[in-house]
MARBAZA-65867 format. One record per residue (C-alpha): x, y, z; chain. Coordinates in Angstrom, 3 decimals. Example, Ala and Ser with C-alpha at 12.3 -4.5 7.8 and 13.67 -1.06 7.14 Angstrom:
pt u=12.300, v=-4.500, w=7.800, mol=A
pt u=13.670, v=-1.060, w=7.140, mol=A
//
This chain:
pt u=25.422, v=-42.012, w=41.267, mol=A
pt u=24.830, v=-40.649, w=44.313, mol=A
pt u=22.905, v=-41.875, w=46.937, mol=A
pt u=19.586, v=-40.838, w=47.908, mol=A
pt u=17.084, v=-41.696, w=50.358, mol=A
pt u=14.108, v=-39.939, w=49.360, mol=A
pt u=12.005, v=-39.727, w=46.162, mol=A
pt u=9.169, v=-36.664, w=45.672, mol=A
pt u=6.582, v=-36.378, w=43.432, mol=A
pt u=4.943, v=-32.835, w=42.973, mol=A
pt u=2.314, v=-31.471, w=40.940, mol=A
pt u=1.100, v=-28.242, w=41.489, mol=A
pt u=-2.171, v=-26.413, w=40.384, mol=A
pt u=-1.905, v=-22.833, w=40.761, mol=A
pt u=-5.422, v=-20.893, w=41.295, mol=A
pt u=-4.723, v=-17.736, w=39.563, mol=A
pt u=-8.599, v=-16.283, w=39.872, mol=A
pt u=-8.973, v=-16.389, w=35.777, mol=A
pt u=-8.877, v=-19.664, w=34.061, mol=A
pt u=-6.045, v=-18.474, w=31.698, mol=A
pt u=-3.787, v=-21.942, w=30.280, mol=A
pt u=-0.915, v=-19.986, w=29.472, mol=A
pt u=-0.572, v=-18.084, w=33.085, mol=A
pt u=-1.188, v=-21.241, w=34.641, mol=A
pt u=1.755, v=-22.778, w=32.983, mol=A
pt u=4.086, v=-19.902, w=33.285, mol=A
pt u=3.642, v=-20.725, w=37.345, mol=A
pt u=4.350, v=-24.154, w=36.779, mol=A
pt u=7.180, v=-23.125, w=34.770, mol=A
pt u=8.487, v=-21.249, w=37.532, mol=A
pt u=8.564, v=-24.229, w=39.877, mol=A
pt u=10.417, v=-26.138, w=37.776, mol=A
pt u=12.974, v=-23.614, w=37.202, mol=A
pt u=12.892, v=-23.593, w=41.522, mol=A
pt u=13.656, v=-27.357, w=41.374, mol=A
pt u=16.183, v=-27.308, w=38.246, mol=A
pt u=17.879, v=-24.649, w=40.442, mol=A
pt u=18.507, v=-27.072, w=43.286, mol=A
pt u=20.929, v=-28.773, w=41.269, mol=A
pt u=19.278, v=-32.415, w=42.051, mol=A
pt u=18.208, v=-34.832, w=39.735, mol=A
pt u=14.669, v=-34.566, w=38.655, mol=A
pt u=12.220, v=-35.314, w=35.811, mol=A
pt u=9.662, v=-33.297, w=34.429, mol=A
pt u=6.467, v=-35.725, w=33.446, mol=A
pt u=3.014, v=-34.604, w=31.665, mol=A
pt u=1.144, v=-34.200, w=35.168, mol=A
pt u=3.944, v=-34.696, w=37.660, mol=A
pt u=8.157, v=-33.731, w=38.160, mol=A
pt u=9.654, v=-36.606, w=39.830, mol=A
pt u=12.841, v=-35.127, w=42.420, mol=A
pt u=15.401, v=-37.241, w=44.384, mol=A
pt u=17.893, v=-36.901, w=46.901, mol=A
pt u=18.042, v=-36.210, w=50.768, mol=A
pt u=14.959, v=-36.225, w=52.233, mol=A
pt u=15.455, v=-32.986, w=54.260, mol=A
pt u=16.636, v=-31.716, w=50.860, mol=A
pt u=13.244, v=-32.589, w=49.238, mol=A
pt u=11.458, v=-31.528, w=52.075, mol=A
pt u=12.803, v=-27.548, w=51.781, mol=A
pt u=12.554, v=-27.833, w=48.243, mol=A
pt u=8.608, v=-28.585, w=48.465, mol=A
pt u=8.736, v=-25.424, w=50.579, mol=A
pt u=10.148, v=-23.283, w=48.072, mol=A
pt u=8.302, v=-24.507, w=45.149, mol=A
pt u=5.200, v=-23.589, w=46.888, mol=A
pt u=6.468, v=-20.385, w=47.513, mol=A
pt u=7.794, v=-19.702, w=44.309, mol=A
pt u=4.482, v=-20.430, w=42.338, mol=A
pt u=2.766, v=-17.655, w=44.672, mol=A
pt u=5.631, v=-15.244, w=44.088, mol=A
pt u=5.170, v=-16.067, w=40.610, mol=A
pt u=1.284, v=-14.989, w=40.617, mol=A
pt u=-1.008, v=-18.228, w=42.217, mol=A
pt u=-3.759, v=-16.228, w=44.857, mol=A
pt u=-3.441, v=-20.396, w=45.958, mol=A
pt u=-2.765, v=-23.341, w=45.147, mol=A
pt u=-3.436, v=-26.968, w=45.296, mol=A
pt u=-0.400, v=-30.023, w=45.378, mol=A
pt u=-0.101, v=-33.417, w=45.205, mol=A
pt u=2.646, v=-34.801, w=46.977, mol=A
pt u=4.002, v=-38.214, w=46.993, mol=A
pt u=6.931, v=-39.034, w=48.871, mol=A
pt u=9.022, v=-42.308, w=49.221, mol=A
pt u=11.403, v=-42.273, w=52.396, mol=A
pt u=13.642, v=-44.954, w=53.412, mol=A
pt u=15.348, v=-43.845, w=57.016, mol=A
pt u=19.128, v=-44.499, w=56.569, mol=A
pt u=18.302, v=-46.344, w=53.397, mol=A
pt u=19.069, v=-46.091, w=49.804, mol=A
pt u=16.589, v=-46.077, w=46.988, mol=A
pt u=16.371, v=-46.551, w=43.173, mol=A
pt u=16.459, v=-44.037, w=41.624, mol=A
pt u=14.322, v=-42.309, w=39.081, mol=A
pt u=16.646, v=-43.675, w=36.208, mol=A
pt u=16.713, v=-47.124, w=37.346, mol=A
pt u=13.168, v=-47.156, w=37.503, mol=A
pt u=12.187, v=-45.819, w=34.199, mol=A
pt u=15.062, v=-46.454, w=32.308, mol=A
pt u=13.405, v=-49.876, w=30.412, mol=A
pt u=9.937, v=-48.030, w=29.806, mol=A
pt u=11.568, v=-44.710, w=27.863, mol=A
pt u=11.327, v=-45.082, w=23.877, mol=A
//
């Protein structure tokens, strides 16, 4: 496995201007297919997608997914962001943490 030193967290609420569900998931959609298309490892959860790696990595990715849900139709948009950094350090990762809890 490799080694990563950063974990992100990202959920993203497009504002589309129309309360439409199914556009509002078709953005979301997008942004996942922006982070399955950097080739790390990620997880997509009910309210959240889970992405490791290099930190600087994460960081441009975050860029692009917020760009890539206005591309993809948001007039804005509102993200939660957690991020777990460890400088030089290496971090569980999203496997070893969830692996026991999955059924």
């Amino acid at each position: 496995m490799k080694k990563i030193n950063a974990a992100l967290a990202l959920q993203v609420l497009p504002r589309l201007g129309t309360e439409d569900q199914e556009a509002s998931f078709a953005v979301i959609d997008r942004v996942i297919e922006e982070i399955a298309a950097s080739g790390l490892h990620y997880e997509v959860g009910a309210f959240e997608t889970t992405v490791e790696g290099d930190f600087a990595e994460l960081m441009s990715l975050l860029q692009r997914c917020l760009e890539t849900a206005v591309v993809a139709g948001a007039k804005s948009l509102l993200s939660h962001v957690k991020i777990h950094y460890a400088p030089g350090g290496e971090l569980p990762g999203i496997d070893e943490k969830t692996a026991k809890h999955r059924h």
